[in-house]
C-alpha positions in Angstrom: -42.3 -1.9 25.2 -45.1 -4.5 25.9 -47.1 -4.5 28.8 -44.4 -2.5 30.9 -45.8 -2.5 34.5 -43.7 -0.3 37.0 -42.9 -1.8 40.1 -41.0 -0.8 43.3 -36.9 -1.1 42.5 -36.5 -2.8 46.1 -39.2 -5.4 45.1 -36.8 -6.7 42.2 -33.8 -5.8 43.5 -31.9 -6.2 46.8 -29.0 -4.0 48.0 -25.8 -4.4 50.2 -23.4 -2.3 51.6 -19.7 -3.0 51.9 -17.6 -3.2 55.0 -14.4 -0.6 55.8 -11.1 -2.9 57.4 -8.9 -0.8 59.5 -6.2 0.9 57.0 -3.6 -0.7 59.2 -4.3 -4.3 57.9 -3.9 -3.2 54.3 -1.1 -4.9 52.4 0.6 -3.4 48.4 1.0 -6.8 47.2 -0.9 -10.1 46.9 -0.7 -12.4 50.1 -2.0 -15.5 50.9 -4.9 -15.3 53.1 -5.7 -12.1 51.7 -8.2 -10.7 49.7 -8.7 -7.4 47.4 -10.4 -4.5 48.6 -12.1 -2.8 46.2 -12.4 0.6 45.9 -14.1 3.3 43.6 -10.8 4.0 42.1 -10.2 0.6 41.4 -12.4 0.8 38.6 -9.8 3.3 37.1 -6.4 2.1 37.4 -4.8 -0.9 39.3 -1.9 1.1 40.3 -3.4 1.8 44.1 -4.6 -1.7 44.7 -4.7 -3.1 48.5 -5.7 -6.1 49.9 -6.8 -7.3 53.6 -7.2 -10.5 55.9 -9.5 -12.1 54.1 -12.7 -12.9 57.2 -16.2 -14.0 57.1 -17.3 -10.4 57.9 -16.0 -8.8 54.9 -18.3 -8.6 51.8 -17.9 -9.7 48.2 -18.3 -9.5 44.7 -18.0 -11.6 41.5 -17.1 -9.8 38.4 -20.8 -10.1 37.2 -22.2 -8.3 39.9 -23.6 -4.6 39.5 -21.8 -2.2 41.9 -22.9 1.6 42.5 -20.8 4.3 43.6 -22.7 5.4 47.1 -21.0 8.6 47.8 -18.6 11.7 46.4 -17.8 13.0 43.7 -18.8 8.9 42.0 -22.2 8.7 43.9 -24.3 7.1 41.3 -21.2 5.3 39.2 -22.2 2.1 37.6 -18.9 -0.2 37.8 -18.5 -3.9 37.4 -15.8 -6.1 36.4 -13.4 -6.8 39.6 -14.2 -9.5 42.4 -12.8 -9.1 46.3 -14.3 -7.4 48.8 -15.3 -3.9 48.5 -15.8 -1.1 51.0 -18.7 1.2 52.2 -18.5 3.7 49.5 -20.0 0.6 47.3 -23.5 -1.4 47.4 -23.4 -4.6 45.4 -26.6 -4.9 43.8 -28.4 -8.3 44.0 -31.3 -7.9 41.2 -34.1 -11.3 41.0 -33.0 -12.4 37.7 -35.8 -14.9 37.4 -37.7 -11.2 36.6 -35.2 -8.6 35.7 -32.3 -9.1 32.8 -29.3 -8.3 34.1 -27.9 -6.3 30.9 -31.5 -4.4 30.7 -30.9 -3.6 34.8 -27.3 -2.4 33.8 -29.4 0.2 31.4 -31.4 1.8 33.5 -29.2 2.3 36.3 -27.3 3.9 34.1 -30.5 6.0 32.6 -30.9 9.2 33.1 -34.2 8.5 35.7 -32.3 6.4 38.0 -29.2 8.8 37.8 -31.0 12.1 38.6 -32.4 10.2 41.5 -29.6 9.4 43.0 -27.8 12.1 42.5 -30.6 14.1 43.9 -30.6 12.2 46.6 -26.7 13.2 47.1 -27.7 16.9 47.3 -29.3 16.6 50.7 -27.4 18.7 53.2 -27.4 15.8 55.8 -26.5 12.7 53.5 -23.7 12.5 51.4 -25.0 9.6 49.1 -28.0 7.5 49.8 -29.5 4.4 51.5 -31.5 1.3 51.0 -34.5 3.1 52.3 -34.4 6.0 49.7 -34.4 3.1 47.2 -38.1 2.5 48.3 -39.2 5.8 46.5 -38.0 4.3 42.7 -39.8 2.2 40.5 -38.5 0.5 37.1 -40.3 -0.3 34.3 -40.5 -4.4 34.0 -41.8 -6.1 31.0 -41.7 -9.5 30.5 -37.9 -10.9 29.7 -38.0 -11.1 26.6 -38.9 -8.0 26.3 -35.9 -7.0 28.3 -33.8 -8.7 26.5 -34.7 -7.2 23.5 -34.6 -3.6 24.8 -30.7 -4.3 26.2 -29.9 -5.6 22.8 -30.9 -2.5 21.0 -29.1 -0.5 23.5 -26.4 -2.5 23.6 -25.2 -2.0 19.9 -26.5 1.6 20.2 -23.6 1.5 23.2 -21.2 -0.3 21.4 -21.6 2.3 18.1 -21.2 5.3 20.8 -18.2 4.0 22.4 -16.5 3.1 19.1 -17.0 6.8 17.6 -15.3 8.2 21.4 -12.6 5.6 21.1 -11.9 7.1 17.3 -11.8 10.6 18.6 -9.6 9.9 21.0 -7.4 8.4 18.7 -7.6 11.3 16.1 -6.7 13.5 19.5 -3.3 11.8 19.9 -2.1 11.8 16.2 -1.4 15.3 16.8 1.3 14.3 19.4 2.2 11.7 17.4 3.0 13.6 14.5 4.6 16.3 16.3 7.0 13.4 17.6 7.2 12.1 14.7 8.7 15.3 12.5 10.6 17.3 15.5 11.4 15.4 18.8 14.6 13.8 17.4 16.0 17.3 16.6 16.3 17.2 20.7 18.9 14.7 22.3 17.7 15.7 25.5 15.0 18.2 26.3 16.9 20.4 27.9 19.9 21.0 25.8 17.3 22.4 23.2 19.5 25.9 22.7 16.0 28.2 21.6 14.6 29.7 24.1 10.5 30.8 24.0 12.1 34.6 24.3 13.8 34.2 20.8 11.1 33.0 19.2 8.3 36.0 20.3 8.7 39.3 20.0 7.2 40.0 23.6 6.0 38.1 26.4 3.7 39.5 29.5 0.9 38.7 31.4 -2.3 40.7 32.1 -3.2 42.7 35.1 -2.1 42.2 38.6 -4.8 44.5 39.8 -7.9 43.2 39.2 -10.2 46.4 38.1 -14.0 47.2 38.8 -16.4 44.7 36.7 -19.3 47.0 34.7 -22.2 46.0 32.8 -20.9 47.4 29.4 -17.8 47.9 28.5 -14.5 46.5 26.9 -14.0 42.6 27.5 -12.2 41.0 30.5 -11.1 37.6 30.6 -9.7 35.3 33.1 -8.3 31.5 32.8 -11.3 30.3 32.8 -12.2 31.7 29.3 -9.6 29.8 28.0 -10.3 26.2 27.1 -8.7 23.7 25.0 -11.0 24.5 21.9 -9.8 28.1 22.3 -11.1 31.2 23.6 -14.6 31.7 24.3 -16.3 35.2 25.2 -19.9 33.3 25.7 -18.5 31.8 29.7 -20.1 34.7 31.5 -18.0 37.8 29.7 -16.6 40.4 31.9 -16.4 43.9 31.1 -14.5 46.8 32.5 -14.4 50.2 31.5 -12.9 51.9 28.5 -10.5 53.6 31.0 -9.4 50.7 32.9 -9.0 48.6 29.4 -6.6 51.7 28.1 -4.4 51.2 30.8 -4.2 47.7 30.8 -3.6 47.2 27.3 -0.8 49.7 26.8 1.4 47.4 28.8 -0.9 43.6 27.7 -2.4 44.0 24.0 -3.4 40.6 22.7 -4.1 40.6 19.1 -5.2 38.1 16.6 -2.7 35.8 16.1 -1.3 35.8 19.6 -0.8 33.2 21.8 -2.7 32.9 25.1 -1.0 30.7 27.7 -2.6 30.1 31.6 0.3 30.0 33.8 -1.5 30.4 37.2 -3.9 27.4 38.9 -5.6 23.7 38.0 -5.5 24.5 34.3 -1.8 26.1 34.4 -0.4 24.9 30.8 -3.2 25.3 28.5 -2.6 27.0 25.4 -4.6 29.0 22.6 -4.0 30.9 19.5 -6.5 34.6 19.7 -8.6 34.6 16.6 -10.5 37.9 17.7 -9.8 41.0 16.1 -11.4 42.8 18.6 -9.6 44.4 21.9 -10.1 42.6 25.2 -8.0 43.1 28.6 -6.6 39.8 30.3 -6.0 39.4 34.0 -2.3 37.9 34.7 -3.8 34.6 35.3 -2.9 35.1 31.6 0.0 35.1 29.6 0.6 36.1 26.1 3.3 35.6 23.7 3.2 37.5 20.6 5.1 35.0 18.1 7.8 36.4 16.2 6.2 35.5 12.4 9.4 35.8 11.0 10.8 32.7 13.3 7.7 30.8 14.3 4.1 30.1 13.4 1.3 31.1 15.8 -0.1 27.5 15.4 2.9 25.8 15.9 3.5 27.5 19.3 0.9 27.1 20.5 0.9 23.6 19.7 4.4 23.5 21.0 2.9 24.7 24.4 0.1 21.9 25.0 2.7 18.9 23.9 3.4 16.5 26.1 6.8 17.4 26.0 6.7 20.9 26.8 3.9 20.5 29.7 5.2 18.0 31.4 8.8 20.3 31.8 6.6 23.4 32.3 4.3 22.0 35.4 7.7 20.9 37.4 9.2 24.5 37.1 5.6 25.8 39.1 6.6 27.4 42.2 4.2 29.2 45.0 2.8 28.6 48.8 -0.6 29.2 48.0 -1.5 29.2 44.3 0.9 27.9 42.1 2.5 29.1 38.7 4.6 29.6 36.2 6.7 33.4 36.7 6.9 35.3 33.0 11.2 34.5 33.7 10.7 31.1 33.9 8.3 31.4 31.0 10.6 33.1 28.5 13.6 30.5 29.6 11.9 27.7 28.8 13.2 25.5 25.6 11.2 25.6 21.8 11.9 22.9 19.2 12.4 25.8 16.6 11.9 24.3 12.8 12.3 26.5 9.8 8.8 28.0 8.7 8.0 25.9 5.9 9.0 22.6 8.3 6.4 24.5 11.0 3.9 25.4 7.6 3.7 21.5 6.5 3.0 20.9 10.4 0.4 22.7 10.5 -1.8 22.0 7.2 -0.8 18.4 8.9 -2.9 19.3 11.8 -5.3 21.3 10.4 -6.6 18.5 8.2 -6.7 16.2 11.4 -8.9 18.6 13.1 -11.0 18.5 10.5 -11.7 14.9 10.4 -11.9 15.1 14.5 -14.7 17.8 14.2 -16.5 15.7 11.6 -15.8 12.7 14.3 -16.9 15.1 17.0 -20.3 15.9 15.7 -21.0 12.2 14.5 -20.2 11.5 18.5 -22.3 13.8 19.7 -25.7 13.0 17.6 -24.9 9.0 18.7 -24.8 10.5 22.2 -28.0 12.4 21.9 -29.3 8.7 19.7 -28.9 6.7 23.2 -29.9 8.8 25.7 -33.4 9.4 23.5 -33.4 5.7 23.2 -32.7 5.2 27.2 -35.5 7.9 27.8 -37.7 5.9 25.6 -36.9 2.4 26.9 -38.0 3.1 30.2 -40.7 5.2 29.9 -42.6 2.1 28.1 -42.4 3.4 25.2 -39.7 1.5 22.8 
């Protein structure tokens, strides 16, 4: 970067707040004399979209215009795209573009230095977001406009290389389903005429304890839920341990094995699904559930895959019941339907997928070195020093 002087963010850049209507002037559909108001979720989906009287009071934005997210669980969200009105949880920014490139502004408030700010800023006790006044305390880096120009463009195809890496992930993600639709669903005319039940396909299915025991320093692992995520089980999210004694009893009624299925039926994450590849002895709390597969009848992989379909999870989440915490009882559990293939059908399946996770890992790691790539090259920019 040449020259880079740092200057106050309010002296290049001008901020305004939006206005809140009453929610009883809010119409579903498109009316004349009325105007969108946009909304943080907006940004996400058109599905919740409301529009008011459109008045002199009310502010706007074009599609060019720079919006930030100015509270919640958004507060610092970069968003741009829709025009209407917008309400208070968004400030259009207004940036001098005789000095400041709009694509090079777009950067940095999306740089890791203007982000911490502001979500600093959020962690104040008596603010929920922030305020034109708290912008006074930020400077950005501003170097001529060429200059700008030139930095946005570098970090623009840098972007543009991330994004397309994510979007192939993603893709690679859903072949899986796609696949699995492809060589089973039509065995099913309807979901739930499927005659196998998960009970005939395992040999046992339980849950772990219903009586949480003492946690100890050392001892025999003790996992909740939350040690089961979608990549599979992992030890290293603050292990648990209870004693040898407390394990014993536990695991005489709950002995997960490799090559078992683990299955969260209890809470926000109820429906996730992962094949044990420890050898090792661990105790589960009955947040858990495990299904030991019969081998005979049906491949541990192909359970568990079976379990995080579509298909299967969006039939398992209606059959949650409970006042306070929902889930999924072990009856319910064992009555619910399996596509059941023959074993070498469920074998091809799996090599299928195997090979697919293999390109997604390879995927995986190029995404997360372009990832690392642009946020050094952010860091760089506006420092002064690319």
């Amino acid at each position: 970067m040449k020259t880079a002087q740092f200057v106050p963010f309010l002296e290049v850049c001008d901020i305004q707040g939006g206005t809140q209507p009453p929610k009883s002037t809010f119409v579903d559909e498109p009316t004349d004399g009325y105007v969108r108001l946009l909304q943080i979720q907006d940004f996400k989906t058109d599905k919740k979209a409301v529009f008011v009287p459109d008045k002199q009071t009310l502010k706007k934005c074009s599609k060019n215009d720079i919006m930030i997210a100015r509270y919640g669980a958004s507060l610092g969200k970069i968003l741009f795209g829709l025009e209407g009105a917008y309400n208070v949880a968004l400030v259009k920014t207004i940036p001098d573009l005789e000095r400041l490139d709009r694509a090079y502004f777009s950067h940095f408030l999306r740089a890791d230095a203007f982000q911490s700010f502001i979500l600093n800023l959020g962690g104040r006790a008596a603010q929920a977001g922030f305020n034109k006044a708290d912008l006074e305390r930020i400077k950005i880096p501003l170097p001529p406009l060429e200059e700008q120009k030139r930095i946005a463009g570098i970090l623009d195809q840098a972007d543009a290389l991330r994004r397309l890496r994510t979007r192939a992930l993603d893709k690679l993600n859903t072949l899986g389903q796609a696949i699995f639709h492809e060589m089973f669903e039509t065995r099913a005319t309807s979901f739930w005429q499927i005659p196998t039940k998960l009970s005939d396909a395992t040999s046992k299915i339980t849950d772990g304890t219903h009586h949480s025991p003492p946690i100890v320093n050392e001892g025999i692992p003790y996992i909740t839920a939350k040690h089961l995520k979608r990549e599979g089980l992992r030890f290293e999210n603050k292990p648990w341990f209870i004693s040898p004694e407390d394990h014993s009893s536990i695991y005489s009624r709950c002995n997960p094995e490799k090559g078992d299925v683990l299955y969260i039926k209890d809470g926000a994450t109820t429906g996730l699904a992962a094949v044990n590849r420890y050898e090792f002895e661990f105790s589960m709390l009955s947040s858990l559930a495990l299904l030991k597969p019969n081998h005979n009848l049906c491949l541990p992989e192909y359970l568990c895959f079976w379990l995080n379909s579509d298909l299967f999870k969006s039939y398992a989440l209606r059959s949650m019941s409970g006042a306070g915490i929902t889930r999924l009882t072990l009856k319910k559990i064992k009555d619910m339907p399996i596509i059941l293939p023959a074993i070498q059908e469920q074998r091809e399946f799996v090599e299928r997928i195997f090979r697919l996770e293999a390109q997604a890992n390879i995927v995986s790691e190029q995404t997360e070195k372009l990832n690392s790539l642009f946020a050094s090259l952010q860091h760089r920019a506006f420092r002064g020093e690319l």
